[in-house]
VEXDREN-2710 file (C-alpha; in Angstrom, 1 decimal):
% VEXDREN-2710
k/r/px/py/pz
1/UNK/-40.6/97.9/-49.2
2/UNK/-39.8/94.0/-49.4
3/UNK/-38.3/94.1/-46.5
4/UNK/-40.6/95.0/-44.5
5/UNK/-42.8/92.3/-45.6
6/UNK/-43.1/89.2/-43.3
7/UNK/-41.0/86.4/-44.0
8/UNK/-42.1/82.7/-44.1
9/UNK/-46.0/84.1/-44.3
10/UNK/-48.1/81.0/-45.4
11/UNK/-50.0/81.6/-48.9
12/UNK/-53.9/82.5/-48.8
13/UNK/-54.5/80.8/-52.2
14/UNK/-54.5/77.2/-52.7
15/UNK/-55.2/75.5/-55.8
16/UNK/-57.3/72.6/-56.3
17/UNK/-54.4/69.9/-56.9
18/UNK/-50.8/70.6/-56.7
19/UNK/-50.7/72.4/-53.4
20/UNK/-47.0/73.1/-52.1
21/UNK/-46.1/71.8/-48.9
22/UNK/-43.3/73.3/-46.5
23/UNK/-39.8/72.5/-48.5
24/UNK/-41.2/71.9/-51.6
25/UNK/-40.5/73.8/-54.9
26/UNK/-43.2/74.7/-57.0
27/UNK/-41.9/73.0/-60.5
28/UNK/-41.4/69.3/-58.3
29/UNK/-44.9/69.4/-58.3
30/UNK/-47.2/67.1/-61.1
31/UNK/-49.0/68.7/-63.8
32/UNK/-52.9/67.2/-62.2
33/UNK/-55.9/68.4/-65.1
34/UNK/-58.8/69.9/-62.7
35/UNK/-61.4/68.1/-64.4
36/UNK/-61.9/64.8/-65.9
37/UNK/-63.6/63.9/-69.0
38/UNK/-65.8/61.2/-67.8
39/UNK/-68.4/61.3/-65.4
40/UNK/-68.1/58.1/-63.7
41/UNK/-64.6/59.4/-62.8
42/UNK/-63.1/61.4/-59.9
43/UNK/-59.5/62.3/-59.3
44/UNK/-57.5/61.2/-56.1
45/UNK/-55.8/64.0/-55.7
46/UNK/-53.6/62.6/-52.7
47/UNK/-51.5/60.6/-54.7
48/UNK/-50.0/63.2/-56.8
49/UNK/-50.6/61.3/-59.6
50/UNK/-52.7/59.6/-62.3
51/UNK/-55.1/57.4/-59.9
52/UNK/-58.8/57.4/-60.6
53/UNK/-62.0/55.9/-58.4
54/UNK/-65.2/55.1/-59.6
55/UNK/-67.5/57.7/-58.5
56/UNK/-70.2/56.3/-55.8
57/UNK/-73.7/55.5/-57.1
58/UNK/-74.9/58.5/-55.0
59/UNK/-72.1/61.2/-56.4
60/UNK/-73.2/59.6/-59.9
61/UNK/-76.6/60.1/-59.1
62/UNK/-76.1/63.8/-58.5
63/UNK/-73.8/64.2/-61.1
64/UNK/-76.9/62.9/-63.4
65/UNK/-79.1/65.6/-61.7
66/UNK/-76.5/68.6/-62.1
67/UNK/-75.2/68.7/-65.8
68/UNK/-73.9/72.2/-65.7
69/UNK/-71.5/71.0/-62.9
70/UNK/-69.6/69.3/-64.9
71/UNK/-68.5/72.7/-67.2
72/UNK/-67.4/74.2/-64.3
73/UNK/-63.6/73.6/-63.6
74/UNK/-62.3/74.1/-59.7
75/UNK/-59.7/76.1/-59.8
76/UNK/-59.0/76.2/-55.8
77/UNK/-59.3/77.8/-52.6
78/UNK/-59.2/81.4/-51.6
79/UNK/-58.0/82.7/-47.9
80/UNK/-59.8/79.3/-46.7
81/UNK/-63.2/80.6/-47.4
82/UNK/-64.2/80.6/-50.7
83/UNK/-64.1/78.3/-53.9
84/UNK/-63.1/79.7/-57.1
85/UNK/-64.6/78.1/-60.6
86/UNK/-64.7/78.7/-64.3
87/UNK/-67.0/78.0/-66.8
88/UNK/-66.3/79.4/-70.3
89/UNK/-65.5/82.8/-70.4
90/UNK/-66.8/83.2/-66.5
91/UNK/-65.1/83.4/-63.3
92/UNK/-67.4/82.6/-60.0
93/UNK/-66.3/83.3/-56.6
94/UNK/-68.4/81.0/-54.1
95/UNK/-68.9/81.6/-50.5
96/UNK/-67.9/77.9/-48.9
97/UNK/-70.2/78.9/-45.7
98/UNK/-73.3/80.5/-47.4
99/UNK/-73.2/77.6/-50.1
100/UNK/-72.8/74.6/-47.4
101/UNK/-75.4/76.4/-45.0
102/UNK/-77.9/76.9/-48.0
103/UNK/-77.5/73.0/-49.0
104/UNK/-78.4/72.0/-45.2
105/UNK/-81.0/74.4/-44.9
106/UNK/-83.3/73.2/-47.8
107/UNK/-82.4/69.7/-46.8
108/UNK/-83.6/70.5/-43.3
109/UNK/-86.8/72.2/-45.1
110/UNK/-87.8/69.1/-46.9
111/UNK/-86.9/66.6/-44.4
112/UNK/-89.0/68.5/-41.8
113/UNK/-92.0/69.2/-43.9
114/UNK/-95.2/67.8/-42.0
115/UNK/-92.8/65.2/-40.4
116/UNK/-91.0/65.2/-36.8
117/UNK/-87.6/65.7/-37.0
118/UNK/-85.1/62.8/-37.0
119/UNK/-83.8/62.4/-33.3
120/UNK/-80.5/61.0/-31.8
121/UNK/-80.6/59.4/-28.3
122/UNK/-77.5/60.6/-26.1
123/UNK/-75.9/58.2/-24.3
124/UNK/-75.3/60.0/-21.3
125/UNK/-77.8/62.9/-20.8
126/UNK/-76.6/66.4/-21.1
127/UNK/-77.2/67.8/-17.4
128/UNK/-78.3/71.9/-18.2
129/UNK/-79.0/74.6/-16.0
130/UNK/-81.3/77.4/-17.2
131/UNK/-82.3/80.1/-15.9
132/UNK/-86.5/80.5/-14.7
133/UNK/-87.1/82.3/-17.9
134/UNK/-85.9/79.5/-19.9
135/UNK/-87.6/76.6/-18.4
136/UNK/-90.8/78.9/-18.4
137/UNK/-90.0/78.8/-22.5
138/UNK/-89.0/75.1/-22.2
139/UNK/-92.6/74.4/-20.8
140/UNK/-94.6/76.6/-23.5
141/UNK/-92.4/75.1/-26.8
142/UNK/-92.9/71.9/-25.9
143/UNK/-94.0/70.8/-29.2
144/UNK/-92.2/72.7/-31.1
145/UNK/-88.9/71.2/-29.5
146/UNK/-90.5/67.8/-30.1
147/UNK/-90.7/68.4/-33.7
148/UNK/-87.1/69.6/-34.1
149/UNK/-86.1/66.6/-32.8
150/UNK/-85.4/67.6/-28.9
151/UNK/-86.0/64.9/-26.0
152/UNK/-86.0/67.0/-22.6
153/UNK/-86.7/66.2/-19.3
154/UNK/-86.9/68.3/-16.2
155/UNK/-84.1/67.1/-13.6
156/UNK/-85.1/69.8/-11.4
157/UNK/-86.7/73.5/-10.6
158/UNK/-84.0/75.3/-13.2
159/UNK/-82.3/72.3/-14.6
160/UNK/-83.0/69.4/-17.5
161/UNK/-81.3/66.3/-19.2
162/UNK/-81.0/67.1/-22.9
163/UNK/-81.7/63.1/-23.6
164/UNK/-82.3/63.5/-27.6
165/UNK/-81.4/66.1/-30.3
166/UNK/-81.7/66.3/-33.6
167/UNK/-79.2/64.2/-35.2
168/UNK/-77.4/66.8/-37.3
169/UNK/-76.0/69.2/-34.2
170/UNK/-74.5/66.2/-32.7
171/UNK/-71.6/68.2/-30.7
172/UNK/-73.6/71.5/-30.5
173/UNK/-76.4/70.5/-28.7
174/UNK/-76.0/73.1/-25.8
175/UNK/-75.5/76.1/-27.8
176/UNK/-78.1/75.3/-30.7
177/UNK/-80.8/74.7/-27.7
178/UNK/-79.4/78.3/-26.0
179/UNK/-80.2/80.1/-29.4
180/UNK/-83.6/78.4/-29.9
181/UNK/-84.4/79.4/-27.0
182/UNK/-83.2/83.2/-27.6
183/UNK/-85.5/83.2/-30.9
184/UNK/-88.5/81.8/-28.7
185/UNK/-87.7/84.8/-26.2
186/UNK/-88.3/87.1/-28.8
187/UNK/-90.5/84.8/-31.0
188/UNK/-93.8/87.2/-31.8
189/UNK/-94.3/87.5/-35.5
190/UNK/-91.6/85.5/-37.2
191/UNK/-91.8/81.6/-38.2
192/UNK/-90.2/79.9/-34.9
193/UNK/-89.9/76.5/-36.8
194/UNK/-87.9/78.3/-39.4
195/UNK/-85.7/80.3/-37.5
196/UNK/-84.8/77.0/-35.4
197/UNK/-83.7/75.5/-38.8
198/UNK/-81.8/77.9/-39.9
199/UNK/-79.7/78.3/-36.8
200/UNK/-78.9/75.1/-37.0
201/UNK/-78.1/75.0/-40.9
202/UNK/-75.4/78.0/-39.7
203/UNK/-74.1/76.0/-37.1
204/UNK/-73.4/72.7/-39.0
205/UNK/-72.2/74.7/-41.9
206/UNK/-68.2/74.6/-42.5
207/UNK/-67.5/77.8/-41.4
208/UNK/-65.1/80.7/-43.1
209/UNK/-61.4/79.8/-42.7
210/UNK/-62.1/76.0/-42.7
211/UNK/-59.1/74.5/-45.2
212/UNK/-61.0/72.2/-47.6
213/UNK/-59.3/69.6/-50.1
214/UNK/-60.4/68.9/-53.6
215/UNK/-63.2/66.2/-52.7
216/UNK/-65.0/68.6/-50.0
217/UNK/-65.0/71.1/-52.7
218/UNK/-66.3/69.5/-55.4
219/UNK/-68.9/68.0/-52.9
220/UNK/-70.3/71.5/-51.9
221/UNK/-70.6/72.5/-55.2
222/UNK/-72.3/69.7/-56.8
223/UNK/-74.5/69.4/-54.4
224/UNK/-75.3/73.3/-54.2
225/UNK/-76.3/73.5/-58.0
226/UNK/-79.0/71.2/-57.3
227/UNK/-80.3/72.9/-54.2
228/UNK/-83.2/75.5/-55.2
229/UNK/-82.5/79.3/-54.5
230/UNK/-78.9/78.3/-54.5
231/UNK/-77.7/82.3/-55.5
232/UNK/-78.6/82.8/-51.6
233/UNK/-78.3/81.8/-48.2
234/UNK/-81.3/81.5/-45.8
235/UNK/-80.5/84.9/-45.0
236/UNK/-80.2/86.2/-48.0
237/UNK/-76.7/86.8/-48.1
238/UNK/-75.3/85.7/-52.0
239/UNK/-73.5/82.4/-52.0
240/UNK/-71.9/82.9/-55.4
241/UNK/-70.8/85.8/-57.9
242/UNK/-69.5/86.2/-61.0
243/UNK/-67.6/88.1/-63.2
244/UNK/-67.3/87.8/-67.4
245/UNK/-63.9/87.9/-69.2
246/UNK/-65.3/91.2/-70.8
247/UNK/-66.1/92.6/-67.4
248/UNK/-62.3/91.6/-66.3
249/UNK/-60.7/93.2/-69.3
250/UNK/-62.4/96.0/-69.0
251/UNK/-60.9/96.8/-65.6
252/UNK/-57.8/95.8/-67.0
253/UNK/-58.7/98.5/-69.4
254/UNK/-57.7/96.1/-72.1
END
């Protein structure tokens, strides 16, 4: 049966410090503590060794408004998508992608309340060509677009410069403006606004499969135990779950 198993195949587990590199044996690698006992602390988990950084006045500041992050011990990286934590006789599995796009999304929520959205001039226009459909959508949503932070102009009669977008999809301002305009294609009876904001939220999110080191980690989840509704994603998918040591045993049938 081993021998039919590929060779060389890279692990799917990675654990929060310590992580083995091509040629390395496992017992050459430090003894690194996940978790330190002060706040104003954070491991630099590049060295390999003892080194400690102040924390920032903004990760203290979050650290201040998240107490129950600081039980929770990061135990690593699963298949490149998920973050796997402890916390007294607990084991949580978090979704990296759900958790990231549910922190964006309720920022994007209270940084668009009753306010246009924060917009970032192109240097060099984006030359688009749409189809008559689209413009015809481009010329109803006009406001909308405005308040999501879009600057368009018409260039001709089925093209426009994409001058300004909102500063979060800088890189992805073509294919978030495509799927806006899908949901305003089929926009009768559901929150347009909304819809736009969490399309985006997905798109900026790190996606599943993204390899994240200990800092990016720790940066999701401190930031997603302060973020309200934070068991779900804007689509309702769960961002975390969790499993007691009783729950364990018992499939363990210990």
């Amino acid at each position: 049966m081993q021998d039919s198993l590929p060779q060389n195949r890279p692990p799917s587990f990675y654990p929060a410090a310590g992580r083995k590199t091509a040629g390395q044996k496992v017992e050459e690698q430090p003894v690194i503590p996940f978790m330190h006992d002060s706040k104003a602390y954070k491991r630099v988990e590049e060295t390999g060794g003892e080194a400690w950084l102040p924390l920032s006045p903004e990760e203290q500041a979050l650290s201040s408004r998240s107490p129950a992050y600081d039980e929770f011990k990061i135990l690593g990286q699963l298949w490149d998508s998920y973050i796997l934590l402890e916390k007294e006789q607990t084991f949580y599995i978090v979704d990296q992608h759900a958790a990231h796009e549910r922190i964006i999304y309720s920022r994007l929520q209270q940084f668009y309340a009753g306010s246009r959205g924060e917009m970032q001039m192109l240097a060099f226009p984006l030359l688009m060509d749409l189809s008559l459909r689209d413009m015809e959508l481009l010329e109803k949503n006009q406001e909308i677009l405005g308040e999501l932070g879009f600057d368009l102009q018409q260039a001709g009669p089925r093209s426009i410069f994409l001058r300004g977008t909102p500063a979060l999809i800088a890189g992805q301002e073509r294919e978030v403006l495509f799927e806006i305009l899908e949901l305003l294609a089929g926009g009768q009876g559901i929150n347009l606004k909304n819809e736009a904001i969490i399309k985006m939220a997905c798109k900026k999110a790190v996606k599943a499969g993204t390899r994240l080191d200990y800092r990016e980690m720790r940066k999701i989840i401190q930031e997603l135990f302060v973020t309200d509704d934070y068991k779900n994603c804007p689509h309702g998918r769960p961002t975390i779950i969790a499993w007691k040591q009783a729950d364990l045993e018992r499939m363990f049938k210990r």
